[in-house]
C-alpha positions in Angstrom: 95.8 96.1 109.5 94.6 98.7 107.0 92.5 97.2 103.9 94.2 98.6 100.6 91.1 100.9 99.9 90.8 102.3 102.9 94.1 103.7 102.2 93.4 105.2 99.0 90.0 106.5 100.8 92.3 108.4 103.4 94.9 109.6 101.0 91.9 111.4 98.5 90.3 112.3 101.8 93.2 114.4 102.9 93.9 115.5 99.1 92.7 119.1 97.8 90.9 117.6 95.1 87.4 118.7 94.9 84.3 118.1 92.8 83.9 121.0 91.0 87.6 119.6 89.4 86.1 117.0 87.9 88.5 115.0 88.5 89.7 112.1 85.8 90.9 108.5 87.1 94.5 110.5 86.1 93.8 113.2 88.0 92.8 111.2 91.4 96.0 108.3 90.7 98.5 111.4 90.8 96.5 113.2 94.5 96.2 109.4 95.8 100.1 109.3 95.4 101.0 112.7 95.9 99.3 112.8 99.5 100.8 109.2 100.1 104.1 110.2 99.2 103.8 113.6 101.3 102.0 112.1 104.8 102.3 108.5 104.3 99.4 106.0 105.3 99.6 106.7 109.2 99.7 111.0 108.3 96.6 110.7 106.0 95.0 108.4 108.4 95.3 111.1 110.9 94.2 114.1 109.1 91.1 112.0 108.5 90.6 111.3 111.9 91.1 115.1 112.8 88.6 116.3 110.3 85.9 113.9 111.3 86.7 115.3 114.6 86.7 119.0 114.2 84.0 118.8 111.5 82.1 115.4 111.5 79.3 116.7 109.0 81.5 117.9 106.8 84.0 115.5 107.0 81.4 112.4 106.3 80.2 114.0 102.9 83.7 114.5 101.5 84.2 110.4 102.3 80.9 109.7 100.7 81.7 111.5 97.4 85.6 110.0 98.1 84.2 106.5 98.0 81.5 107.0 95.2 84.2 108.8 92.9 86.4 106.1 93.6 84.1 103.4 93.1 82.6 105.5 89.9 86.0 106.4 87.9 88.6 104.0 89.3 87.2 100.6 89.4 90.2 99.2 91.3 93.1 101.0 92.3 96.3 98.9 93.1 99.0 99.6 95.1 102.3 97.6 95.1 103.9 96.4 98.2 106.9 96.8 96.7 108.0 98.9 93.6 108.7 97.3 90.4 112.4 96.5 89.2 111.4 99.2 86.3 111.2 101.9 89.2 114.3 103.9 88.3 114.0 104.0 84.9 110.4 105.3 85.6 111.4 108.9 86.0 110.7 111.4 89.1 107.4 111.4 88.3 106.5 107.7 88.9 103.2 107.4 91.1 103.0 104.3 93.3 99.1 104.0 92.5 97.7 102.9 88.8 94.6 101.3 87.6 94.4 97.9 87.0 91.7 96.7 84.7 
C-alpha cells in the first residue's frame, strides 16, 4: 500500500512543473491533479521509476526539491477516497487534491 504523500510526490515528480515557475500551493494542487487524473497512481508511479532509472542523478534532485516544495508551500495535501456529494455541481474543473489547513 502507497502512503498518501508518496502519491502526491510521484504525481509532481512526473508533472512539468519546474522551479524557475515558482510555483504557488495553486499552481502545484492543479499539476498534482492534472497528472493524477492523466496517469493515475500506478502511471505516475512508473514514470518515476523510469526516470530514476534512465537518469538516477537527475531524477533524485527533482524528488528532493518535489518533497521540500511540498513540505515548504503545501503543508498537507489531502486527497479524498471518495469525491464529495458536491462533485457535480463543482464544475469540469474540480481537482481531486486541496489543502487542508
Amino acid at each position: 500500500m502507497m502512503h498518501v504523500n508518496e502519491g502526491v510526490f510521484e504525481a509532481l515528480f512526473v508533472s512539468p512543473l519546474q522551479p524557475s515557475d515558482r510555483p504557488t500551493p495553486e499552481t502545484i494542487a492543479e499539476a498534482i491533479g492534472t497528472m493524477v487524473r492523466r496517469l493515475g497512481a500506478a502511471g505516475c508511479t512508473s514514470h518515476t521509476a523510469e526516470e530514476f532509472g534512465d537518469h538516477p542523478e537527475e531524477a533524485a534532485e527533482r524528488m528532493r526539491w518535489v518533497r521540500q516544495l511540498v513540505g515548504d508551500r503545501c503543508c498537507c495535501l489531502y486527497l479524498p477516497t471518495a469525491p464529495p456529494k458536491t462533485t457535480a455541481s463543482a464544475g469540469p474543473d474540480f481537482l481531486p487534491v486541496r489543502m487542508a489547513a
